[in-house]
Each structure stands twice: as structure tokens, then as C-alpha cells.
N, C-alpha and C positions, 0 to 999 in steps of 0.2 A: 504494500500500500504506500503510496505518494504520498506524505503528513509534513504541513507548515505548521511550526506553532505561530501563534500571536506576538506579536510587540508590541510595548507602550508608541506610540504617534506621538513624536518629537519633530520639531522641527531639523535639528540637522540628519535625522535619519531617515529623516522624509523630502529632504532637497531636492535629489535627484528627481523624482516624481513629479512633485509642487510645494506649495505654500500649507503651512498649518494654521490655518483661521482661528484665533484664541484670544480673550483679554488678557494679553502680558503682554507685559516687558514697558517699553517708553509708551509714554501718552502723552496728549494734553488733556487741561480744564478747561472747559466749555458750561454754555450754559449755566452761567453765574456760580463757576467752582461745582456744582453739582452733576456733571457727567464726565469722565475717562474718556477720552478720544481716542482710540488705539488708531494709527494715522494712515493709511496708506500700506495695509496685508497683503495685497494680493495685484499681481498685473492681471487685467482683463485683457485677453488676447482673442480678440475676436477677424482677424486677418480684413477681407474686404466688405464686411457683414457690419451688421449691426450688436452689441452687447443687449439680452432681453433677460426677463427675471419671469420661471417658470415656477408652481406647484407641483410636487411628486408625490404623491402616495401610493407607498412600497408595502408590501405584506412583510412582516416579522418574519426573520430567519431564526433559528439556532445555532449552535456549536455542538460536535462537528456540524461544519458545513461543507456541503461538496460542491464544490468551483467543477465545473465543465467548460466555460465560455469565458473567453475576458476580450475586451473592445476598447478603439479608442478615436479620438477626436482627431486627425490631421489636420482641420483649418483652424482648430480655436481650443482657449483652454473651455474647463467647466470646473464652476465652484458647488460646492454641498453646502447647505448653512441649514443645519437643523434644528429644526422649530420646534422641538423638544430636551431636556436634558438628560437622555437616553442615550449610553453609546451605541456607537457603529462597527460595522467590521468593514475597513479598507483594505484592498488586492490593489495591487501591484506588480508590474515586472516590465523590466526594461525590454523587454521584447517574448514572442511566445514562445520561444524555445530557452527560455532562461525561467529559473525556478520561480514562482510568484512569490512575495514578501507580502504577508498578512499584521495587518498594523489597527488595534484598539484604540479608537479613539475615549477619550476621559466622561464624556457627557457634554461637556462644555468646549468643542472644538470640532470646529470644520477647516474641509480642505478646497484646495483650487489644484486642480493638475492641471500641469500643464499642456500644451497643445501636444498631440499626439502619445503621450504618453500610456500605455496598457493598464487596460484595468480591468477589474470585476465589478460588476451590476452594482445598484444601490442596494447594502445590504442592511439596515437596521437591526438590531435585534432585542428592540420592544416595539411595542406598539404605543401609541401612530407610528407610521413610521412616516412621518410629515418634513417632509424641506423645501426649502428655498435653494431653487437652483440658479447661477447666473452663467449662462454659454452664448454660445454666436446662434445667429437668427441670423438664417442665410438660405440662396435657393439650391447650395449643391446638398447631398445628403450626411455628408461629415461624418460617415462611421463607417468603421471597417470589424470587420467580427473574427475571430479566432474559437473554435472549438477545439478542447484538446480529446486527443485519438482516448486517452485514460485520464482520470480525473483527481485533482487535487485533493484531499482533506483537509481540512483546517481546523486545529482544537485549541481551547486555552493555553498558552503559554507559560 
């Protein structure tokens, strides 16, 4: 059997990929001292398109979960921003014939991968599984899919 375990989602371990969407580190005060401004997370790469902000609601997965398919965006990045404080399970891999890297998000962080980058589906694991997505809104179709011949696992780390 094929088995990733899980990782914490850090930002330098998650560079290669994209961005870790989080409130840390620098900010400013806004709003009369009463709001954190975390400034400027994430490039929106939306190539000759437009940047649009979509709803997703995903069915709840568990762990193990079995990865068959992972996809990705060639014209533009795509952000996660979840609208609940429920983690997620992020896939990854720099390409489909390289091992995919399974990464837990905390509750409180989304990501932005960037353009063309390999991924697994939107995988929540509670329910809602409710996000704010922000990607390219454009007229070519921007996904390429990958199915593997035998299928990953993926269990707590």
C-alpha cells in the first residue's frame, strides 16, 4: 500500500506549492486600533483573465483518505479561504509522478497555490465544508487532471 502521513501546513514547507493564508506575523492597525491588517498574503495570478471570488460546498472526507486524482490550474493561481474553523486536508506534489505531500491545515489557515501547481480536490474534513475561493474567471478551461494507475492513502501523521 502507497501511505503519506500528514504534516503541520507551515508556511516554509509549503512555499514550493503557494502561500499559507493565516493571521500572523506583521500587520497593521486599522480601523481606529481595532482590526490587525495582515497586508498583502497572497499574489493573485490570474494570467489574461479576470480574479473572481466563488462559493464551494465540499462533502466531508475522513482519514485514511484515498487520493486517486490530483489536478491543476496552468493559467492562474487558486486560493481556499474557509469559512469555517474546521481543518482541511491539502495534497500536493510537484508533479504526478512524484510522491504527493499531505499537509493539515490548523482551522484557522488557508492557502493560495500557485499557478499550475498539483493538487488534490477540496478536501475538508468536517462539515460545512464551506469556502471562499478566489481563481481566474477566464474563457479557456484551466484544468488538467491526472488519475493515478494505484492510489495514494493518506493517514494522521
Amino acid at each position: 500500500m502507497r501511505t503519506i502521513k500528514t504534516e503541520p501546513l507551515t508556511p516554509e514547507t509549503f512555499a514550493d506549492f503557494g502561500d499559507v493564508l493565516e493571521a500572523a506575523g506583521d500587520y497593521r492597525l486599522i480601523n481606529e486600533g481595532l482590526c490587525l491588517r495582515h497586508h498583502d498574503r497572497a499574489r493573485i495570478d490570474t494570467g489574461d483573465a479576470r480574479p473572481g471570488i466563488s462559493i464551494f460546498s465540499a462533502v466531508a472526507r475522513k482519514l485514511p483518505y484515498r487520493l486517486t486524482l490530483i489536478e491543476r490550474h496552468p493559467d492562474g493561481s487558486q486560493a481556499f479561504l474557509p469559512m469555517t474553523q474546521h481543518p482541511f486536508l491539502v495534497i500536493v506534489a510537484i508533479n504526478p509522478d512524484a510522491v504527493p505531500r499531505a499537509y493539515l491545515t490548523n482551522g484557522a489557515q488557508g492557502i493560495n497555490l500557485h499557478r499550475g501547481t498539483w493538487h488534490g480536490v477540496l478536501t475538508p474534513l468536517a462539515d460545512p465544508g464551506l469556502f471562499a475561493v478566489v481563481d481566474r474567471i477566464g474563457t479557456t478551461a484551466n484544468l488538467e487532471e491526472h488519475r493515478y494507475l494505484q492510489h495514494w492513502t493518506i493517514i494522521a501523521g
